[in-house]
N, C-alpha and C positions, 0 to 999 in steps of 0.2 A: 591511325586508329582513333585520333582522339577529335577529329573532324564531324564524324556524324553525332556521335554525345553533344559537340557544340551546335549543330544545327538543329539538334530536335531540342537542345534550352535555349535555343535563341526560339523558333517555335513557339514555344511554351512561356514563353517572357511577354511576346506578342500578342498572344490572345489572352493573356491575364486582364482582367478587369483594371482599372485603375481606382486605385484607392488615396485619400487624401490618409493625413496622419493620423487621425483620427478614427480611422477605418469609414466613413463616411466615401460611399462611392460617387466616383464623378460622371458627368456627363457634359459634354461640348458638343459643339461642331466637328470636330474631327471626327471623333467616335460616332456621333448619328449618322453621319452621309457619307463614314469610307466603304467600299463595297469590295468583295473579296474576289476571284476567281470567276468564281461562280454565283449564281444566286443560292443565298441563304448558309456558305461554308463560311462566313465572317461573323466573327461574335458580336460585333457591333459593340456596344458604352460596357456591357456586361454578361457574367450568361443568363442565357435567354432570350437578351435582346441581340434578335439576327440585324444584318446588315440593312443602312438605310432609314428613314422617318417611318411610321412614328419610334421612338425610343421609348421599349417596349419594358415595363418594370413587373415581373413575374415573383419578387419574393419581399414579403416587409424588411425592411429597414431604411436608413438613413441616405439619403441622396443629395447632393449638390451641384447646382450648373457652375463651369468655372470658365465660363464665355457665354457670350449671347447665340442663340439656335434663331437659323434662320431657314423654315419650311420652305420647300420647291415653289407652292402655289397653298390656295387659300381652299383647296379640297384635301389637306396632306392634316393629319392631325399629329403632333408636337411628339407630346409626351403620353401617353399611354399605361395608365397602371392598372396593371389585371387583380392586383394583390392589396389585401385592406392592411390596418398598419405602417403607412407608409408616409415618411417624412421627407419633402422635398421641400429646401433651401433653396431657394433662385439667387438669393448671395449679393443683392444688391444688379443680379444680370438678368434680360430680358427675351421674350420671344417674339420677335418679330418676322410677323409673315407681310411678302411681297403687296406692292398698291399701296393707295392713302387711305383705305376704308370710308366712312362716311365722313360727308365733307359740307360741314356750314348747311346742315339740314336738311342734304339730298340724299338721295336713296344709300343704303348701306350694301355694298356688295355682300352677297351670301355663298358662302360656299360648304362644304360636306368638313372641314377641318374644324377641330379644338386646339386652344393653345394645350391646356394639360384636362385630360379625363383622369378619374380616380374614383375607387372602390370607398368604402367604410372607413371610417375612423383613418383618413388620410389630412395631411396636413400640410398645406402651402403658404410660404412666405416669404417676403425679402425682394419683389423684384417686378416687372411689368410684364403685360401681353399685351399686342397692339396688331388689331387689322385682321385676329381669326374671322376663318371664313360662316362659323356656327358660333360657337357660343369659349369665350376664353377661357374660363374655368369652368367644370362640371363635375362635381363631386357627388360621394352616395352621401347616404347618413352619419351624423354625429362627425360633420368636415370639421376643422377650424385653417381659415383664411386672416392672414393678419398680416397687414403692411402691402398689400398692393397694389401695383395700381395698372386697371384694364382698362383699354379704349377700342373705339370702334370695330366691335364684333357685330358679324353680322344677325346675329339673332341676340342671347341673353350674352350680356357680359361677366357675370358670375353667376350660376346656379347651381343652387347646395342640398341637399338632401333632409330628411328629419332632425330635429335635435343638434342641427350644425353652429356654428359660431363664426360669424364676419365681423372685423375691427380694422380700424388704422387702416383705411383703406378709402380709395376713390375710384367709381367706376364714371367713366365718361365717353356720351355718343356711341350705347349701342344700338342696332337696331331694334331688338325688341325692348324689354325690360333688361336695367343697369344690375339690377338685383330679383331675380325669380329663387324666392326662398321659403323655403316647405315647412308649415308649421313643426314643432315652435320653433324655428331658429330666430335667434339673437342678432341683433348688429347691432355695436357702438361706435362711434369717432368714424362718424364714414361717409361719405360724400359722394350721391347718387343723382349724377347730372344730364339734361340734353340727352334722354333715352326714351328710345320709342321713335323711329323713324322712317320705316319701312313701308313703300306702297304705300304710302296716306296715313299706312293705320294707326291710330294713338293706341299706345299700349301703358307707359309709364315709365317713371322711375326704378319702381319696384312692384313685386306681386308677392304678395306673404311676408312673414317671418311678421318679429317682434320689434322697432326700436325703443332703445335702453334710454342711451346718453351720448349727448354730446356728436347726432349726424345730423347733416344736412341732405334734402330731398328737393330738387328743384318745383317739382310737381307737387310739395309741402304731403308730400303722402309719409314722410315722416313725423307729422305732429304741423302745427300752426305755426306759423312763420314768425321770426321774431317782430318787435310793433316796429314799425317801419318811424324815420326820425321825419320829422314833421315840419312843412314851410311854408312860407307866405309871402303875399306883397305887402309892402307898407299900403294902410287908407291915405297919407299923406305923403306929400311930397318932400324932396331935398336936393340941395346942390352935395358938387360931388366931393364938397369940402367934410361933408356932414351927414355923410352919407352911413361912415363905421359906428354912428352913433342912432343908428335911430332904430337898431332891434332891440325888443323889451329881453331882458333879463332871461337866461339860457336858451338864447338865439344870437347869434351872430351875421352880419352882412356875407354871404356867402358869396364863394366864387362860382364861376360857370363851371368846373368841375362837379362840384356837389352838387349843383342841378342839371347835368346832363343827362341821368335818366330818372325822370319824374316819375317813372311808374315803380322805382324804385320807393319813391316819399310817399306821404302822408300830406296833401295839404289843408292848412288849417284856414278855415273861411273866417272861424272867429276872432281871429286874430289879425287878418289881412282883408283884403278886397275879395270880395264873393263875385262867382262868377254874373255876368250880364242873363246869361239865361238858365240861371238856377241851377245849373252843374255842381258836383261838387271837386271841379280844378279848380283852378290858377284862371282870374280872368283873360279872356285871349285880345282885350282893345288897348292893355295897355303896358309897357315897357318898366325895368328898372335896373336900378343900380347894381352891380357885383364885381367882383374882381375879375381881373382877368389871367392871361396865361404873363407866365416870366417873371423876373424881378424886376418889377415896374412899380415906381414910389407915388403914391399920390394920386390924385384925379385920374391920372391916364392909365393908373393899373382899376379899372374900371370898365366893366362891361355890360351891355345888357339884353334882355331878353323879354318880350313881350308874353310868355306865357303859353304858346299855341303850338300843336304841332309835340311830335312825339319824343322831340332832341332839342337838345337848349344848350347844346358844344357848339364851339364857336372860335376862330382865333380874332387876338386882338389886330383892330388894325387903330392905331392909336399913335397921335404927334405928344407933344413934349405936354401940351395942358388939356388935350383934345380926349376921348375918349369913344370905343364904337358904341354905337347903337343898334339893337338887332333888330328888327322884323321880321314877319313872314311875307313871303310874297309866293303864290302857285306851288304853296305845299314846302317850298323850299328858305332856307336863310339868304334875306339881303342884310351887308351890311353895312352901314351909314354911320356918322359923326356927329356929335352936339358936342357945345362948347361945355367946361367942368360946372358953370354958373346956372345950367340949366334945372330947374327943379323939376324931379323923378321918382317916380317911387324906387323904395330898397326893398332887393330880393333877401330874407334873413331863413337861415336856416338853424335848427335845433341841434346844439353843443354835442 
């Protein structure tokens, strides 16, 4: 007799929601992609949400992933919230949809999926989306986003609604815009990089909203870029005895690191050799001193580089009192040897 009471609360135990201790409900991978019988007799994470992607949130309150969700394909969308008020915790765990999404510049695959969609006054935090097929975040009005971090989406990698609030956050390599945000929203401490890459077209880092404090915008569409530190060639020459000594007062003999990307610097003509044809670089006829790679004492931790050309990385090739010397040759680094007594200008770079 006491057989079917246990099957109908086993039943009933089964399609219970899961809840953490805190009554905050959960959501994983188990609960998104178990499927029941039939289509649509499975409660799937909760009720409401039937069985299968997306994991569908029909009532406010509190949610938390307690595993990473991993969508079918990059047309499947994540999470899905029909209902404003609604708090989801990603928990330090992430969504990853299938493919490498945009890659070193090339085209960003596009597909119909979001990592997480959401109504009004919803709120996400704690965790990554990487590789949605549309856009990783998509929120309505008065969102707040805080602590995540989106990459390669194939259109906007976070897009928030009016009056929303983005922080503590880095979006990187979506296709269109890193940041598509609806006056006035807010971002502070946020890092909007390598976005915009779709078909040719330039789009941006970001489109709207307001920055506060303390973000960076590749495309400096968040404010003016910090002053970049500033370097030179020495007007005179030095052997490679003499070489730590001849940048003036808050400049140092730089190594080929700190000048590996120039367009990163500032160079200063009044201070060093101006260029041959009135440029405002680095002369390109002529070579100088800097350190090189490794712990290498003396003359031979010494390296250099003529000035020319978009890259000034280099490895040492360097004997015991010998040091290299760099040129261009057909766009590319040759490298060659002079002995440490050879007088050279010094590459000095700002402290």
């Amino acid at each position: 007799m006491l057989r079917p009471l246990v099957a109908v609360w086993l039943l009933l135990l089964l399609a219970s929601p899961a809840f953490a201790g805190d009554g905050v409900l959960e959501i994983n991978q188990a609960c998104a992609a178990q499927r029941g019988p039939a289509a649509g007799d499975d409660p799937g994470c909760f009720p409401g949400d039937v069985d299968g992607f997306p994991v569908t949130i029909v009532a406010p309150g509190s949610y938390r992933l307690t595993g990473n969700l991993t969508p079918p394909d990059i047309d499947t969308t994540a999470i899905l919230s029909q209902a404003d008020n609604v708090i989801l915790d990603l928990a330090g765990f992430g969504i990853l949809f299938p493919g490498t999404g945009c890659i070193s510049g090339a085209l960003c695959p596009q597909g119909a999926g979001d990592g997480i969609a959401g109504q009004r006054s919803t709120v996400v935090r704690n965790g990554f989306v990487r590789n949605a097929g549309r856009r990783g975040i998509f929120l309505n009005d008065q969102a707040l986003v805080e602590r995540v971090h989106v990459e390669n989406s194939g259109e906007d990698g976070i897009r928030l609604g009016n009056g929303s609030v983005l922080t503590l956050s880095n979006v990187n390599s979506s296709g269109h815009f890193g940041g598509s945000l609806a006056f006035p929203t807010v971002f502070s401490h946020t890092m909007l990089r390598n976005n915009g890459r779709v078909d040719g077209v330039a789009f941006g880092d970001r489109s709207g909203g307001i920055p506060t404090i303390g973000n960076y915008c590749g495309d400096q569409s968040c404010g003016p870029a910090p002053r970049a530190r500033r370097y030179y060639l020495t007007e005179g020459t030095f052997t490679g005895a003499n070489a730590r000594d001849a940048c003036v007062d808050g400049f140092h003999l730089a190594s080929i690191h700190e000048i590996s990307e120039p367009a990163a610097l500032d160079y200063d003509s009044s201070l060093g050799r101006a260029s041959s044809n009135g440029s405002q670089g680095p002369p390109s006829s002529f070579g100088g001193w800097a350190y090189g790679e490794g712990e290498i004492q003396g003359c031979s931790g010494f390296t250099s580089d003529n000035g020319f050309g978009n890259q000034y990385s280099a490895t040492l090739l360097a004997g015991e009192d010998r040091s290299g010397f760099i040129t261009v040759v057909n766009g590319g680094y040759s490298i060659f040897q002079t002995d440490c007594d050879t007088p050279l200008p010094v590459w000095c770079v700002e402290d």
